[in-house]
FIMI-419048 format. One record per residue: residue in three letters; x, y, z of N, C-alpha, C in turn. Coordinates in steps of 0.05 Angstrom, whole numbers, plus 5000, padded with zeros to 4 digits. Layout:
<nodes>
ALAXYZXYZXYZ
...
</nodes>
This chain:
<nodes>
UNK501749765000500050005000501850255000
UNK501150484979503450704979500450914988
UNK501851145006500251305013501651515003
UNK500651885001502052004999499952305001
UNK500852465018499352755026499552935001
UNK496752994996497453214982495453464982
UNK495653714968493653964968492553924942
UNK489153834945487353904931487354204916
UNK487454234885488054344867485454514850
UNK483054434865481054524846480454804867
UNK479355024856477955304857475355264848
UNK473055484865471355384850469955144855
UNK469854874863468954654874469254474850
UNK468454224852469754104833466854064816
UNK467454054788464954004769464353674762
UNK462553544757460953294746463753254722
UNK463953374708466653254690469553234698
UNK469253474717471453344735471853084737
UNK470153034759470552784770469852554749
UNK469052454733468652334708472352354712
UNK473152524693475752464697477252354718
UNK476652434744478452294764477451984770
UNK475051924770474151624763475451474744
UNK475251614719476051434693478151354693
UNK480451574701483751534706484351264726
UNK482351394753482451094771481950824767
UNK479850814749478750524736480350364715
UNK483950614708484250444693486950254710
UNK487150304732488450144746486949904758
UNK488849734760487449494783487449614810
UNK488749734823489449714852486949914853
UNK486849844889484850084903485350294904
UNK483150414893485450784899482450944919
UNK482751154939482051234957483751514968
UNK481251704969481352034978480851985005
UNK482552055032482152055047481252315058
UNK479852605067479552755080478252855103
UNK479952885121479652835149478652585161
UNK476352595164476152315178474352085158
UNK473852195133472051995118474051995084
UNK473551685081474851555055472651685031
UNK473151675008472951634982473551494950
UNK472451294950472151134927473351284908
UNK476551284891475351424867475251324848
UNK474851124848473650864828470751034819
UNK469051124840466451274837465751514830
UNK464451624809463751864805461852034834
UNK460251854838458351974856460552054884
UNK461651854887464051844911465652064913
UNK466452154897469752364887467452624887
UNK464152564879462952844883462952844910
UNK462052674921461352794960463052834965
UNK466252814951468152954975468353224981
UNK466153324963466353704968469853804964
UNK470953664941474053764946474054064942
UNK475154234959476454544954479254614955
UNK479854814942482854814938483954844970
UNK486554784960489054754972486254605003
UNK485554405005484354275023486554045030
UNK488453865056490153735049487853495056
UNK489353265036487952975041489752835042
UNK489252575041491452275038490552105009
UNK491952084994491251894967492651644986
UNK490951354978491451204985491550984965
UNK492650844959492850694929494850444942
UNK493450214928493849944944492949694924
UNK495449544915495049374899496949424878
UNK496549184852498949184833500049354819
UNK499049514815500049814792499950084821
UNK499950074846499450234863501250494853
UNK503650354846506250664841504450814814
UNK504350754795503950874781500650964788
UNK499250864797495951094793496551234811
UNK499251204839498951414858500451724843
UNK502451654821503151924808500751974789
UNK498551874778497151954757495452144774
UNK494251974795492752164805492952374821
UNK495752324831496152554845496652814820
UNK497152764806497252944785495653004777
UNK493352904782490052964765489453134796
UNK488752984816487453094833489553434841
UNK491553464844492853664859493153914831
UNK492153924806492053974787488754054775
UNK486854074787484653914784483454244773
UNK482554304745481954534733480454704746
UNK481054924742479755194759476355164753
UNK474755174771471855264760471055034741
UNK472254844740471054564718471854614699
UNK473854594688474254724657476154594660
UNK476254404637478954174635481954344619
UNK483254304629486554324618487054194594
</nodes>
């Protein structure tokens, strides 16, 4: 299991295509991947999931990623998530 802290990147709150993206990226790994903030987990295997986390910028969380490809979805997503377009508007 690789863990690793980082600051949530979105302004603005995060939009429905957002997260589509942060799901889709996650689903293409095997391993578990998981938004930790403060005291409650997030699926981001799940669209609906990655919406309840109400992410706001610079908010800190724990990415948690666990299983066979763990190294690599924990740099994709940390790159998606800590990156995550101003106001919903993809990069």
């Amino acid at each position: 299991m690789m863990e690793k802290k980082i600051l949530l990147g979105c302004t603005g709150g995060l939009f429905l295509r957002d997260a589509g993206v942060i799901s889709e990226s996650a689903m293409k790994y095997r391993c578990r991947s998981v938004l930790v903030i403060g005291e409650e987990s997030y699926n981001l295997r799940s669209v609906l999931s990655v919406l309840s986390a109400q992410m706001s910028s610079r908010k800190e969380a724990l990415l948690r990623c666990d299983g066979t490809d763990e190294g690599e979805a924990i740099q994709t997503l940390t790159r998606l998530l800590e990156e995550t377009p101003k106001g919903g508007k993809p990069s």
